[in-house]
C-alpha positions as CSV (number, residue, x, y, z in Angstrom):
1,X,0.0,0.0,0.0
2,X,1.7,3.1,-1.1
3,X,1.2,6.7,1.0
4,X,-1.8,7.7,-1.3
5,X,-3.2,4.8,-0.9
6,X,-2.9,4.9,3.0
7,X,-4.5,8.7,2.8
8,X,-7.8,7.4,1.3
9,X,-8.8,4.5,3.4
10,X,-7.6,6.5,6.5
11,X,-9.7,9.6,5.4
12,X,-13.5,8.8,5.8
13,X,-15.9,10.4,3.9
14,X,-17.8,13.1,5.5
15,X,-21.1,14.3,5.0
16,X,-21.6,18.3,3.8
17,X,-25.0,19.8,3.0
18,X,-26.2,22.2,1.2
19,X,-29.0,24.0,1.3
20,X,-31.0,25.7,-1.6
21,X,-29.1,23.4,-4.1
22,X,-30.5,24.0,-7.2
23,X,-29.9,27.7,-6.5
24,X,-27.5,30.4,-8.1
25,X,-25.1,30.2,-5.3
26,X,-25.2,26.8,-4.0
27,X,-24.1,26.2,-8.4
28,X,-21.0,28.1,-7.6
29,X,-20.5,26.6,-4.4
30,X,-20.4,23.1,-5.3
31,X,-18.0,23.1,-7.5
32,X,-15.3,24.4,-4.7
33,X,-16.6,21.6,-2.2
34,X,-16.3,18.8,-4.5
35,X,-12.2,20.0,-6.1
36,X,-11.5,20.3,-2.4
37,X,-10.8,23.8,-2.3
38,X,-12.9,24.0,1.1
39,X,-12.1,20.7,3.0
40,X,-8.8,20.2,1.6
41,X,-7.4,17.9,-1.1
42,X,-7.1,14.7,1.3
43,X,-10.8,15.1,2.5
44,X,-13.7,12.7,0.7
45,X,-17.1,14.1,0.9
46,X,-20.3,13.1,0.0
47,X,-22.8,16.0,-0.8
48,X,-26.3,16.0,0.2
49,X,-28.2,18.8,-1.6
50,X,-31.3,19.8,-0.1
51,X,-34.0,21.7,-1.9
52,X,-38.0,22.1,-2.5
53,X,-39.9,19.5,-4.5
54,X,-40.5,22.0,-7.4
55,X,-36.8,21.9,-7.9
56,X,-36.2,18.6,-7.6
57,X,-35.9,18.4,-11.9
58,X,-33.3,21.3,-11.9
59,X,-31.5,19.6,-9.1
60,X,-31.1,16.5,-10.9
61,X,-29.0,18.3,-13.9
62,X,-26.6,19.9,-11.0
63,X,-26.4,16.1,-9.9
64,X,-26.1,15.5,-13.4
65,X,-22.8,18.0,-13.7
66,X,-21.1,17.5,-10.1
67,X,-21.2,13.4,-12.1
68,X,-19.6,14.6,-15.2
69,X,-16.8,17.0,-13.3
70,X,-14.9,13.4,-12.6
71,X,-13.2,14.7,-9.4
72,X,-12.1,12.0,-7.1
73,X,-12.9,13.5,-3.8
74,X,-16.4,13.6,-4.8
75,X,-17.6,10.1,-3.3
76,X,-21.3,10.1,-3.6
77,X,-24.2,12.7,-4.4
78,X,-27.9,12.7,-2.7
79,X,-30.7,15.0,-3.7
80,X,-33.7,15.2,-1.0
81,X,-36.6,17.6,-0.1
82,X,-36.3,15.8,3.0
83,X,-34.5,18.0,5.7
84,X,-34.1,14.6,7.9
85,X,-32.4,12.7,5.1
86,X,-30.2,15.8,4.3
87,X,-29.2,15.5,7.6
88,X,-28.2,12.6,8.7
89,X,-24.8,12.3,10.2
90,X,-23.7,15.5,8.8
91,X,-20.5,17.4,9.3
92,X,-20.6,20.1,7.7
93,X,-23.6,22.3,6.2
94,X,-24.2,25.4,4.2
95,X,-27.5,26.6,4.7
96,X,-28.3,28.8,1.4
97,X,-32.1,28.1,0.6
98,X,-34.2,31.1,1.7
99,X,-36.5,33.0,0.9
100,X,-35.5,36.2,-1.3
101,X,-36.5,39.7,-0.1
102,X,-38.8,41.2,-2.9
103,X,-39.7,44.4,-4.0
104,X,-41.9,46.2,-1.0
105,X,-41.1,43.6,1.6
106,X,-40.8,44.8,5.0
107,X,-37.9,43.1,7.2
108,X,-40.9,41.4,9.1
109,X,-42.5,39.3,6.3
110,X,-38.8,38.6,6.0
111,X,-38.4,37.1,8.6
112,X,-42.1,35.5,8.6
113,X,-41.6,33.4,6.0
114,X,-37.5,32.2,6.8
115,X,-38.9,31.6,10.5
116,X,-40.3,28.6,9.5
117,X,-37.5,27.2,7.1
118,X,-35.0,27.9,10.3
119,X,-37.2,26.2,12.5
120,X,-37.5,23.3,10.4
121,X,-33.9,23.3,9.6
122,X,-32.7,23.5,13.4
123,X,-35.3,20.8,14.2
124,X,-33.4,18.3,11.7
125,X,-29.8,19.2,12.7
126,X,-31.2,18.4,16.3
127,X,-32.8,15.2,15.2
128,X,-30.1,13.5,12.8
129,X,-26.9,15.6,12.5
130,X,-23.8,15.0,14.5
131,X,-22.9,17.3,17.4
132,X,-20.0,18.3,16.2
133,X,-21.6,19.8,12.5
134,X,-20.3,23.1,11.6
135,X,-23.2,25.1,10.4
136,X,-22.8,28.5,7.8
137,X,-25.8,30.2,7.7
138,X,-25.8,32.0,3.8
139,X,-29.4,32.6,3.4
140,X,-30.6,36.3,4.7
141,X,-31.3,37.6,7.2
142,X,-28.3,35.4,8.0
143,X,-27.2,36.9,11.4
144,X,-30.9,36.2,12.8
145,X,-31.7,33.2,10.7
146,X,-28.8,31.3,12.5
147,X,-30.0,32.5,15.8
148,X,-33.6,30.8,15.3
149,X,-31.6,27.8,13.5
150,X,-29.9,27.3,17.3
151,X,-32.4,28.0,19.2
152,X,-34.3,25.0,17.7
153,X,-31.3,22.1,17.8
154,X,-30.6,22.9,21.6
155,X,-27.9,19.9,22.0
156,X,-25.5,21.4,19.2
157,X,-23.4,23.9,20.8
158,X,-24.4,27.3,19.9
159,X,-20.5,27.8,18.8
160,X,-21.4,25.6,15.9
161,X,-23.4,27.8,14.2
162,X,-22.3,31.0,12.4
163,X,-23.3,33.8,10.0
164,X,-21.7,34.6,6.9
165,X,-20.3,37.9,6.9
166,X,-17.2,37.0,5.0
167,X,-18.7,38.2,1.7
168,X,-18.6,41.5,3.1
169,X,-15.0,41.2,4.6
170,X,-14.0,39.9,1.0
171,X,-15.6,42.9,-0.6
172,X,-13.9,45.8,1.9
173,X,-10.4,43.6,1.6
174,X,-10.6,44.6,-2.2
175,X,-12.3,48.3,-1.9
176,X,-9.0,48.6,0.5
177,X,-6.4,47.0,-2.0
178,X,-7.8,48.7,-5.0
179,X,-7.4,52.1,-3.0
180,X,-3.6,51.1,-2.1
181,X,-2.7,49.9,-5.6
182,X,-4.1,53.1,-7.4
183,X,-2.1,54.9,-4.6
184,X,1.0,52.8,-4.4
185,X,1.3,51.4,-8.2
186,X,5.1,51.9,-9.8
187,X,5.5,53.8,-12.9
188,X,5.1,50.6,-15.3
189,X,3.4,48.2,-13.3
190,X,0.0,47.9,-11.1
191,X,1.0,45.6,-7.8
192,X,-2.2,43.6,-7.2
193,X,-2.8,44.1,-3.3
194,X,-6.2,42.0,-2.5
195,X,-4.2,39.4,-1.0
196,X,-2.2,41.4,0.7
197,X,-4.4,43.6,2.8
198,X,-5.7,41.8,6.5
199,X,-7.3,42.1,9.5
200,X,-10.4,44.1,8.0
201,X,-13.3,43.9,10.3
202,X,-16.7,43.3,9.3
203,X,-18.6,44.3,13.0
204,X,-22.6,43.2,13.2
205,X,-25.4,42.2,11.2
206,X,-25.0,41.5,6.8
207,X,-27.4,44.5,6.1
208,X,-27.0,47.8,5.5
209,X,-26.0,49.0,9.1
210,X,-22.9,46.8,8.8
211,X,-20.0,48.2,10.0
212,X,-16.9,47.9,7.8
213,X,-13.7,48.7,9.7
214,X,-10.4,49.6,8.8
215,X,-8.8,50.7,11.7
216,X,-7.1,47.9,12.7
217,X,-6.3,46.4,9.0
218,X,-2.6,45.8,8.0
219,X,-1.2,45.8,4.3
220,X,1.8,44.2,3.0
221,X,2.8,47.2,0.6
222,X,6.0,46.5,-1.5
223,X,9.0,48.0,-0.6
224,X,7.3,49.1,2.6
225,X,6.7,46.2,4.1
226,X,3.2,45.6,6.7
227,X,1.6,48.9,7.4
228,X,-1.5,49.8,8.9
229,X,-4.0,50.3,6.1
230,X,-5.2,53.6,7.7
231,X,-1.8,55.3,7.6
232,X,-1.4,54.1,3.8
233,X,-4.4,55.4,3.2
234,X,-4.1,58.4,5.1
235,X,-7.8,59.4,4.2
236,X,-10.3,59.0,7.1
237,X,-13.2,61.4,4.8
238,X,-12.9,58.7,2.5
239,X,-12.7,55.9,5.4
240,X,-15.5,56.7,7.4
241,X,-17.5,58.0,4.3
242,X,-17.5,57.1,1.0
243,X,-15.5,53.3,1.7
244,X,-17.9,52.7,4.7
245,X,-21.3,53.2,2.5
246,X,-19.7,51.6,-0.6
247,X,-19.7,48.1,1.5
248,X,-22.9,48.6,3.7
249,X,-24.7,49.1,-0.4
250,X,-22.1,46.7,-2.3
251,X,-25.2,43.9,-2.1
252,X,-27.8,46.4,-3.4
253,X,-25.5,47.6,-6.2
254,X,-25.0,44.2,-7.8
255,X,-28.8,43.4,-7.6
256,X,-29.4,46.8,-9.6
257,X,-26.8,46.0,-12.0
258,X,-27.3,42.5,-12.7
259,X,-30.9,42.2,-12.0
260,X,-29.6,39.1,-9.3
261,X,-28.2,39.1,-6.2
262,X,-24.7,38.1,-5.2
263,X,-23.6,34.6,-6.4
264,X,-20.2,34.2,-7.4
265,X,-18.7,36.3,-5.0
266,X,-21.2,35.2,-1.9
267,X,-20.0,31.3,-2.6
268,X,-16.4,31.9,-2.5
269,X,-16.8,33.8,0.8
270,X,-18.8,30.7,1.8
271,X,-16.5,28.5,0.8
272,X,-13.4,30.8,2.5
273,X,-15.5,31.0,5.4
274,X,-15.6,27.3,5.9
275,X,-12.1,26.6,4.5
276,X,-11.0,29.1,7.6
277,X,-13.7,27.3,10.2
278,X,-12.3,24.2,9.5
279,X,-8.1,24.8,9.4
280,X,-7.9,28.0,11.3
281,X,-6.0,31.4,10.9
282,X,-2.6,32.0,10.6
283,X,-1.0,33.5,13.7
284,X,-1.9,36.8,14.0
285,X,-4.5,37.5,11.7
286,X,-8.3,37.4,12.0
287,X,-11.6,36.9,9.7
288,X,-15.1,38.0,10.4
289,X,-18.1,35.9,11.3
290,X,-21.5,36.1,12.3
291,X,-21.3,33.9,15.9
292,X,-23.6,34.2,18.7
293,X,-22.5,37.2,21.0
294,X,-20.9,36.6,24.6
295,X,-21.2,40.5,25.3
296,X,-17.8,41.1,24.0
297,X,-17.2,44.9,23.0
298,X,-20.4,45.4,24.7
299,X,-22.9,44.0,22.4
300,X,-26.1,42.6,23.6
301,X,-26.1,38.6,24.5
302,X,-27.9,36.7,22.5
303,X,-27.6,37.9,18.9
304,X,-25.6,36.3,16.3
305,X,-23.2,39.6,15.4
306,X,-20.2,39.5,13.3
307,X,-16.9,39.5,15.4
308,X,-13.3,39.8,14.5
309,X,-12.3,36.0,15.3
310,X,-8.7,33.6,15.5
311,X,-9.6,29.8,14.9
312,X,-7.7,27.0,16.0
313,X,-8.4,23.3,15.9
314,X,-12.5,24.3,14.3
315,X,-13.0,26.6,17.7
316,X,-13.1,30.4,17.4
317,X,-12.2,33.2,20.0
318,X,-13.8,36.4,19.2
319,X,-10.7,39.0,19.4
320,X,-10.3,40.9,22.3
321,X,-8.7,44.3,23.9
322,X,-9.3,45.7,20.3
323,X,-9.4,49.7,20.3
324,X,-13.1,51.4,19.6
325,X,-13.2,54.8,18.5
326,X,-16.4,56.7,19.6
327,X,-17.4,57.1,16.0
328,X,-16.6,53.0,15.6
329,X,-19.3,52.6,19.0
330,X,-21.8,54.5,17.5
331,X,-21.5,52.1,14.3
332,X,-21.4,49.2,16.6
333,X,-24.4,50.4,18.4
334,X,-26.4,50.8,15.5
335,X,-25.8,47.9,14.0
336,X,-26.8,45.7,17.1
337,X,-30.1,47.6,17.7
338,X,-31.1,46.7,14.8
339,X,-30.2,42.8,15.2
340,X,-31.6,43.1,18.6
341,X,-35.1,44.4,17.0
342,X,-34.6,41.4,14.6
343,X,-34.6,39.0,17.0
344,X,-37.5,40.5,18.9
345,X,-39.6,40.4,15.5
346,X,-39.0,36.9,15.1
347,X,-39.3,36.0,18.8
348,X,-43.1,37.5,17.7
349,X,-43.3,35.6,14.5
350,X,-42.8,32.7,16.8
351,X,-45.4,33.3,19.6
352,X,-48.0,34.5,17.1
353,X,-47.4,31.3,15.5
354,X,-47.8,29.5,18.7
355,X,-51.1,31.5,19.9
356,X,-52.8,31.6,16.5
357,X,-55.3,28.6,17.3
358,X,-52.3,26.5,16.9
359,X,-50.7,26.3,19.7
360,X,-47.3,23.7,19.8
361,X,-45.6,22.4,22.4
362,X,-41.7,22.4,22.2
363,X,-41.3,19.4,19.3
364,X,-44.3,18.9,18.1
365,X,-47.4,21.0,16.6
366,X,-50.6,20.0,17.9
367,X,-54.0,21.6,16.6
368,X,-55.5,22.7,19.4
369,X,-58.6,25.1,17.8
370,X,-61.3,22.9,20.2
371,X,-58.8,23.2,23.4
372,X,-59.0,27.3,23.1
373,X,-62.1,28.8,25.5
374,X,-64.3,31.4,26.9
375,X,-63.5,34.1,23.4
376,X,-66.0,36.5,23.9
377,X,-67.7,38.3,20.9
378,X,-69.3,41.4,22.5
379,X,-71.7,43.5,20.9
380,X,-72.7,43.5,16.9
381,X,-72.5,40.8,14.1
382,X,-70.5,43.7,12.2
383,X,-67.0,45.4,11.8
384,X,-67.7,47.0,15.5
385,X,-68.0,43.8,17.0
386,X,-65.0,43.6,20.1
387,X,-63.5,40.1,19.8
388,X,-62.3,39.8,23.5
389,X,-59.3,37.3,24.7
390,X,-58.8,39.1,27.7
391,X,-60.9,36.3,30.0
392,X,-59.8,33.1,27.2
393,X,-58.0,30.2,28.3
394,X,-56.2,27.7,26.7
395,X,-55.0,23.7,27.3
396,X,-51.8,24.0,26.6
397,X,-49.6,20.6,26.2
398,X,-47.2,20.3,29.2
399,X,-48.7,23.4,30.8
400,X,-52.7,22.4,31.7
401,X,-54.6,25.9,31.5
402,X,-54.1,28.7,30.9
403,X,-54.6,32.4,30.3
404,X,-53.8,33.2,26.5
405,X,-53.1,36.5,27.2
406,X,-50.4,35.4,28.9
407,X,-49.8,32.7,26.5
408,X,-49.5,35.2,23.0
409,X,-48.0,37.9,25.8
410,X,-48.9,40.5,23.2
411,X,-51.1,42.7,23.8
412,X,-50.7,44.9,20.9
413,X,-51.3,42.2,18.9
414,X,-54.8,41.2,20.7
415,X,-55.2,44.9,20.5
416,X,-54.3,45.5,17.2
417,X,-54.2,42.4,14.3
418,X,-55.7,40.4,16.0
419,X,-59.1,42.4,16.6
420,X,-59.2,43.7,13.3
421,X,-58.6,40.6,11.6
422,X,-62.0,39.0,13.3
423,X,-63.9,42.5,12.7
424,X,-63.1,42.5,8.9
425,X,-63.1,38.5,7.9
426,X,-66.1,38.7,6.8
427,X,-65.5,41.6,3.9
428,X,-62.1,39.4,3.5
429,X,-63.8,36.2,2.3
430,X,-66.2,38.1,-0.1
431,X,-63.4,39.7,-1.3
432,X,-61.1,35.9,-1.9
433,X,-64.3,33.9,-3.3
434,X,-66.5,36.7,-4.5
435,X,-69.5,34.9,-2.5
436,X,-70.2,35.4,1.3
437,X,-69.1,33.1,3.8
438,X,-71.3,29.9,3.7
439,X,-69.7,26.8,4.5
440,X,-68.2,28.3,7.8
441,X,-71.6,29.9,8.7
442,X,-73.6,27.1,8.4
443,X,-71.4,25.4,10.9
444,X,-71.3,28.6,13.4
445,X,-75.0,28.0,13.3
446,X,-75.6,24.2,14.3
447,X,-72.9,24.8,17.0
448,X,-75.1,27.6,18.5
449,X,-78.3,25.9,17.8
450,X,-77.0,22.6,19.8
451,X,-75.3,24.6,23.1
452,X,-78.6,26.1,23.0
453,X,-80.0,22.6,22.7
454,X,-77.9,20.7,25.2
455,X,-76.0,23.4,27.0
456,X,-72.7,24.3,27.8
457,X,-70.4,22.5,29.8
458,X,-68.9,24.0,33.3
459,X,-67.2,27.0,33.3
460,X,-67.2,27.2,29.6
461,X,-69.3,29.8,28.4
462,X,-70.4,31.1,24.3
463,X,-71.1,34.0,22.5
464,X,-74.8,34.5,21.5
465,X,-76.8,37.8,20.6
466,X,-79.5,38.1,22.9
467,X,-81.9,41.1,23.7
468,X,-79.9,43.2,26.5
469,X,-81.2,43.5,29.9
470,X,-79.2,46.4,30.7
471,X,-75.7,44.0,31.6
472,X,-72.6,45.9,31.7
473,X,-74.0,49.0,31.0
474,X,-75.5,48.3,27.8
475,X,-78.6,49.6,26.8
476,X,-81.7,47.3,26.9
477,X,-84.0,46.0,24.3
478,X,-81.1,45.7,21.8
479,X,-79.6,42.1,20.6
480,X,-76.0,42.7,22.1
481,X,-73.5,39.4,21.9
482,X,-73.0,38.7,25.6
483,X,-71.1,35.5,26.9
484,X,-73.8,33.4,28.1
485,X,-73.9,30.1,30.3
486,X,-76.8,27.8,28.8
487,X,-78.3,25.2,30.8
488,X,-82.7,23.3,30.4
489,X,-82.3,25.4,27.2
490,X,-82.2,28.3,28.5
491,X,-79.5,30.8,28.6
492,X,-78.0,33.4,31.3
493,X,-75.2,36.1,30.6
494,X,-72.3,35.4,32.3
495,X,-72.1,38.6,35.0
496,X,-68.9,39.6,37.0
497,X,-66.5,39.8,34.1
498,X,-63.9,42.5,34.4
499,X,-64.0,45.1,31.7
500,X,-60.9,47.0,31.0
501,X,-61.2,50.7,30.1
502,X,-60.0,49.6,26.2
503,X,-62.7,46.9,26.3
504,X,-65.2,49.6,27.8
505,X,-64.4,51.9,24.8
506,X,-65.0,49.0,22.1
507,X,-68.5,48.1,23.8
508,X,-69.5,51.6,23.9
509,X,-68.8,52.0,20.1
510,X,-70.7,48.8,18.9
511,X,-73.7,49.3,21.3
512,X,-74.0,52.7,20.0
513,X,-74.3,51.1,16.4
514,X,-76.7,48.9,17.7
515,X,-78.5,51.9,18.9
516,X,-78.3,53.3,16.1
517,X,-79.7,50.9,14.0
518,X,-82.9,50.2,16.2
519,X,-83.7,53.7,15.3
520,X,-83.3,53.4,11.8
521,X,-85.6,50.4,12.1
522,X,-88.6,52.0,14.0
523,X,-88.1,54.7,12.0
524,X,-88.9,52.3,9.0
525,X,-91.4,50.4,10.9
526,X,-93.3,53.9,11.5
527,X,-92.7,56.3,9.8
């Protein structure tokens, strides 16, 4: 057996995903992974691409051309939509697939519809990948996409899990060695510098508040040896102005010019991101990533921020004692505001998610529409209706009853979506189907016609409009929805309920409607 030989039965396979596989980037990414540019050239792998079942045809051509690329360290291929196949045993995973921010979308439906790909994702690294996987979060928001990815695979150590801000390192490493080479180029010849320019820091979240920083960046200049890069410059207008905002926009500017976003350039900072991950950083240099804060540099706990970091042996160690001007603090303080208002918005997405009638315990959803009581409907069958949670409760698995006010622990939302979705659903279904609503009303009425018939059970009570007999200050001899307790047939409102001041104001506006209307009517009936 000769030493090649030896190298390949001694060097397992491992297993690398990647998400999003039949994308733009994951196309340029593969490529890198199967040569060995990432894992090295003694370093099998077999690649597990991951993607939705509407792309499972285009996935099968990039199968098709990882085949046809003959490379040796390129041991077997798998396309799956299934997360859990993906998976299994994995060492190694690039999570790509998101969804794409379009045209008008707010941050928060961002984030709304990636919650649930994280979720899923997090819940199948738990479940079948190994403890040790190194996971590279691509798809955007990255920083707080890899947050939610943690959150939900609890037994992987949150140090396994990172954000890619190397794209944006890459991109301020050649802003900074284009400036030197203009300034520093001889008389016949242009030096390329890219290479030669380190220790740029990329500080916070991949967006827009980024903050690129060259204060502590060194350049190997010819003839000069390693300088700092701010010296060489000697420019801190163009530094803290014009370089800064040139990175923070770099992602927009290629979208506008090439209609796309990054791909070329965002997998070759995946790639060097994982290359660095998984052999480390020369002695006394540093790269940026996206890893889950330790309140270094005073940033919040808690959010995945981009740090200046030295690997050894796979483990980072953010960089410490590093300098902060008060301009760099005010950069660094924007920046994690607004990852700390990203994780707060997702934090929502997931407790709305958990409240909406579909309430889940820790692994598992369970429907849980019938186990949701004592919703009151207060006042008119119309927009001015008050849909009122504030005396709910809810059967929560694990947790027995309880208040879902406290559960959601939102009251805005109660106050807010929540109320006006139930007020306008109505005019919503007309407006999907172009008919009223039917199929649901016809149900609504045998469920009030049989607690009417055979009563409610204890300390369960429904909503039924009934002619007011003057019950929390509303006016009599109009039909008001009241919570009622029904028992022989017969009904009773349900009396001692507290009524907040909000809920006061909501009664007062759709009693006066009702008010209103039994005018109109006698004034019809006699005229």
């Amino acid at each position: 057996m000769n030493k090649n030989d030896k190298k390949a039965v001694l060097a397992e396979p491992i297993n690398v995903v990647v998400t999003g596989a039949a994308g733009q980037i994951a196309y340029s990414l593969l490529y890198q992974l199967a040569a060995g540019s990432v894992f090295g050239p003694e370093q099998p792998i077999n690649l597990r691409l991951l993607d939705i079942k509407p792309m499972m045809d285009v996935l099968q051509g990039v199968v098709m051309e990882l085949e046809d690329l003959a490379l040796p360290l390129l041991r077997d291929v798998l396309p799956t939509a299934d997360a859990g196949v993906a998976f299994k045993d994995a060492a190694a995973a690039f999570l790509v697939g998101a969804m794409p921010r379009k045209q008008g979308m707010e941050r928060k439906d961002l984030l709304a519809a990636n919650v649930k790909i994280f979720k899923d994702q997090g819940e199948a690294l738990e479940k079948f990948a190994r403890k040790d996987i190194k996971v590279l979060v691509v798809g955007n928001p990255a920083n707080t996409n890899a947050l939610i990815c943690s959150h939900y695979a609890p037994s992987i150590p949150k140090e396994n899990f990172t954000a890619m801000t190397r794209l944006d390192q890459n991109r301020a490493q050649a802003a900074l060695a284009s400036r030197l080479g203009v300034q520093l180029c001889s008389e016949m010849e242009l030096t390329p510098l890219v290479d030669k320019v380190k220790n740029v820091i990329i500080w916070g979240n991949h967006s827009s508040t980024q903050y690129p920083d060259a204060a502590h960046a060194v350049a190997d200049l010819p003839g000069k040896g390693s300088v700092k890069v701010s010296s060489a410059v000697n420019d801190n207008a163009w530094l803290n102005g014009e370089f800064l905002e040139t990175i923070q926009k770099r992602g927009a500017a290629v979208i506008a010019a090439r209609k796309m976003s990054s791909a070329m350039s965002a997998a070759k900072a995946a790639g060097d991101h994982m290359r660095d991950w998984w052999f480390g950083t020369k002695p006394g240099q540093w790269v940026s990533m996206g890893v889950v804060s330790d309140g270094s540099y005073g940033i919040p706990k808690d959010v995945v921020f981009s740090f200046p970091v030295n690997i050894k042996d796979k483990k980072f160690e953010i960089v410490q004692g590093l300098e902060i001007s008060d301009f760099a603090r005010s950069k660094l303080d924007i920046t994690a505001k607004e990852l700390e208002e990203e994780r707060a918005e997702a934090h929502q997405i997931i407790t709305s998610e958990l409240s909406n009638c579909n309430l889940c315990s820790e692994m598992e959803l369970t429907p849980l529409v019938d186990k949701v009581k004592n919703v009151i409907i207060w006042g008119n069958h119309s927009s001015t209706q008050y849909p009122d949670a504030a005396h709910a409760v809810a059967d929560l698995p694990g947790k027995g009853s309880v208040k879902v006010s406290s559960a959601v622990n939102d009251n805005a939302w109660l106050n807010g979506e929540f109320l006006e979705t139930i007020q306008k659903r109505g005019a919503a279904v007309i407006a999907a189907r172009k008919m009223s609503s039917a199929m649901s009303a016809a149900k609504a009425a045998g469920d009030h016609m049989r607690d009417w018939w055979f009563g409610t059970k204890p300390g369960q009570w429904v909503s039924m409009g009934v002619v007011s007999d003057g019950s929390y200050g509303i006016p009599k001899d109009v039909v008001f929805s009241f919570p009622v307790n029904i028992k022989d047939k017969k009904f009773e409102i349900v009396q001692g309920l507290e009524i907040s001041d909000f809920a006061r104001s909501k009664l007062d506006i759709t009693a006066k409607e009702l008010e209103e209307e039994r005018a109109e009517a006698h004034q019809v009936l006699m005229p």
